[in-house]
N, C-alpha and C positions, 0 to 999 in steps of 0.2 A: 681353203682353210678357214679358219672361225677368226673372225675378228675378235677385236677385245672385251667388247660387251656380252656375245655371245658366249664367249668365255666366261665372263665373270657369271653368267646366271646357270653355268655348270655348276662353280664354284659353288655359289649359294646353293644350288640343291644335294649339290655333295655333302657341303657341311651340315644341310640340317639332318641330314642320314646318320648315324652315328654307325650304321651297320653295311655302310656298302663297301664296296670293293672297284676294283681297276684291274684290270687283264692287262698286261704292257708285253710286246716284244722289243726285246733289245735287239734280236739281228733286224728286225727293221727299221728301229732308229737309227740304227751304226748306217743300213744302207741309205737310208733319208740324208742321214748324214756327210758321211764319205761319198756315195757315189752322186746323189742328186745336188748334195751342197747345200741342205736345208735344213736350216736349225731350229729346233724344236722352242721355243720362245713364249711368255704370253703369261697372264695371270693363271691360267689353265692348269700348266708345268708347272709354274712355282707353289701353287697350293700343293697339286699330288709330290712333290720333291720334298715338301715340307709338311705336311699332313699325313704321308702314309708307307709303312711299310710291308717290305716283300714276308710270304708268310712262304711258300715253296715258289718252285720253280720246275714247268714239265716242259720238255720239248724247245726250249727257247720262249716260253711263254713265261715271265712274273705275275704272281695273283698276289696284288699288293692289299691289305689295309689297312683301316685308320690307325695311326699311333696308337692309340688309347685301347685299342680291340684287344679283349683277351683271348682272341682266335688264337689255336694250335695247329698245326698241318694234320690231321692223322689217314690213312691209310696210303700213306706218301712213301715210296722206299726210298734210300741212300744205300748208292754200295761202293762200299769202300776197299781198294785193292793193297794189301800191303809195299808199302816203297821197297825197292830197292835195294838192299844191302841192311832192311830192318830183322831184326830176333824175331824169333815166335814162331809155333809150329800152322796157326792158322796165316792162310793167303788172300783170305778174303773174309768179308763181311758183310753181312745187310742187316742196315737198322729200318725199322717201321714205326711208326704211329700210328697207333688204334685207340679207340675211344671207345670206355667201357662205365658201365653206370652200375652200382653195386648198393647194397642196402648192408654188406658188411664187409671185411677184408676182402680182396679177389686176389689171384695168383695169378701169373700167366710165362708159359713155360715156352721156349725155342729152341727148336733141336737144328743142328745145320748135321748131314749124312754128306760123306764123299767116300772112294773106295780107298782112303788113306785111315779113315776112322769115323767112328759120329760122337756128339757132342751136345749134350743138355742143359742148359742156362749156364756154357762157357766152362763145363769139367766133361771131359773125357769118359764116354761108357761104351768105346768096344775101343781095342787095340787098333794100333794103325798099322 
């Protein structure tokens, strides 16, 4: 492991970065953790715990960073299943981020098809 000096001259090259990033897995800090008994400790962690945030998350992987970054996730999905005993005739959804660069207004239209109905920016256009 990195002692503390070695650590700290992460640090410093992290900080002069305004634009980097950190990949972190949490199932393997949990096993570092829990199973080896090894706690993640140092000026290392305490800068990236305090200097930077998660921007998505794939696989068990965090793509953390800096505070200050006006990063967005885009072409990242979320799919969200409706709970339980909730209203609504949709059961599911996907949201996405994409990144689009225009020189005037843009539009951008999602259709979700199932064999219950389909559905264009969230109204209903065939029967279900």
């Amino acid at each position: 492991m990195l002692g503390p000096g070695e650590q700290q001259a992460i640090v410093d090259r992290l900080a002069a970065e305004p634009r980097s990033a950190i990949i972190s897995s949490q199932p393997l800090i949990d096993f570092l953790d829990q199973q080896m008994h090894m706690a993640i400790t140092g000026p290392l962690n305490d800068y990236i715990r305090r200097s930077y945030r998660p921007l998505f998350t794939v696989s068990g992987y965090e793509f953390l960073v800096p505070v200050a970054s006006p990063a967005t996730p885009f072409y990242v999905a979320e799919n969200f299943q409706r709970a339980p005993g909730a209203t609504g005739s949709e059961q599911a959804m996907i949201t996405v981020n994409v990144a689009a660069t225009a020189r005037s207004p843009a539009s951008c239209s999602a259709m979700c098809a199932s064999p219950r109905g389909s559905w264009v920016n969230g109204r209903r256009t065939t029967a279900a």
